[in-house]
Every structure is written in C-alpha cells, then in structure tokens.
N, C-alpha and C positions, 0 to 999 in steps of 0.2 A: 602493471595493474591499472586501468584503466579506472575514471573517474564512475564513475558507475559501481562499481566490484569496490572501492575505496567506500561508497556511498554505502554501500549495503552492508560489508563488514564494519562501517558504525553502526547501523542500525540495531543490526544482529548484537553487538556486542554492550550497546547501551539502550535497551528499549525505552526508559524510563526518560529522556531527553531526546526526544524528536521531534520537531517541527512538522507542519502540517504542507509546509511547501516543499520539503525534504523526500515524505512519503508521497507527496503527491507526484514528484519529481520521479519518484523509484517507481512506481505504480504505474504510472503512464508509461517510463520506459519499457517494463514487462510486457504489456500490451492491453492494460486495462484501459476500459472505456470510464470514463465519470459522467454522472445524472447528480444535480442538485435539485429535489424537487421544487418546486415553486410555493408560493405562501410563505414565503419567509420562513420558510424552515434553514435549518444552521447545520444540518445534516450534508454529506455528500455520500452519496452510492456509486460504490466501485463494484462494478462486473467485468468478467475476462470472459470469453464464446467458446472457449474449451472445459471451462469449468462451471458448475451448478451454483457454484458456492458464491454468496454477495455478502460484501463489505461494506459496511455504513461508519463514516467517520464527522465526531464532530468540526467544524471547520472553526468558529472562531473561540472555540475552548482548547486549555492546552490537551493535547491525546495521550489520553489514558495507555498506560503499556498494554493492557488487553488489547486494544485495537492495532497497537504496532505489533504485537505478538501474531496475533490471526490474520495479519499483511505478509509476515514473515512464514507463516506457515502456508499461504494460496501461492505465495511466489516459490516454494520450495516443491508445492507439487507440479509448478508447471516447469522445473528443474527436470523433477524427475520423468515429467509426460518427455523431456529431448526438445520441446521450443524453448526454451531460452538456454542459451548458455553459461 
C-alpha cells in the first residue's frame, strides 16, 4: 500500500480530522488543479479538466467534514471515470 492509498483510507475513514495540507496533498495528487483567488480571500478552488464539479475549501480554518466529504466524493468519481487508480 503505497503512501498515498494509506493517505486516503484515513481520510475516508476519519473525515472529521484532516488537515488542509493533507487534502491538499491528496487533491493535487488526483490531478486537481488549485486557484486561490486574490483579495485576500482565505478560500482555495479546486477544479479537475475531466469533471464539471469545483471544490472550494477554507484554507486557514480548520475543514469542515462537508468539504472533506465532497473531496472524497470528486475523487471517487474520477475512480470510477478509470484515471486514477
């Protein structure tokens, strides 16, 4: 099992205690892109080119399980689209 696949089965299995560097770590390995918009906003936008669907996550608040949950759900449909492994 590979450091990654360890990374993700905590995720999955603790959504409520994840770090922002964590997801962000897992998220870019998927193949998400990130946009922080400017103006000091505290937001970061995660988009993937295969899917419609954008992720907005606070960055210096701790992350709500909702947004680790809807991480877990974009990365299970590009599971199933066969890119990632």
């Amino acid at each position: 099992m590979s450091q990654f696949d360890k990374l993700y089965a905590q995720i999955v299995n603790n959504p409520k205690d994840v770090t922002f560097k964590a997801l962000d770590k897992l998220l870019r390995r998927y193949g998400f892109n990130c946009r922080q918009p400017g103006k000091g906003s505290s937001h970061v936008t995660y988009y993937h080119p295969e899917l419609p669907d954008i992720l907005t996550i606070p960055k210096e608040r701790p992350i709500k399980a909702v947004y680790v949950k809807q991480a877990i759900t974009l990365m299970q449909k590009l599971k199933e689209k066969g890119n990632i492994k």
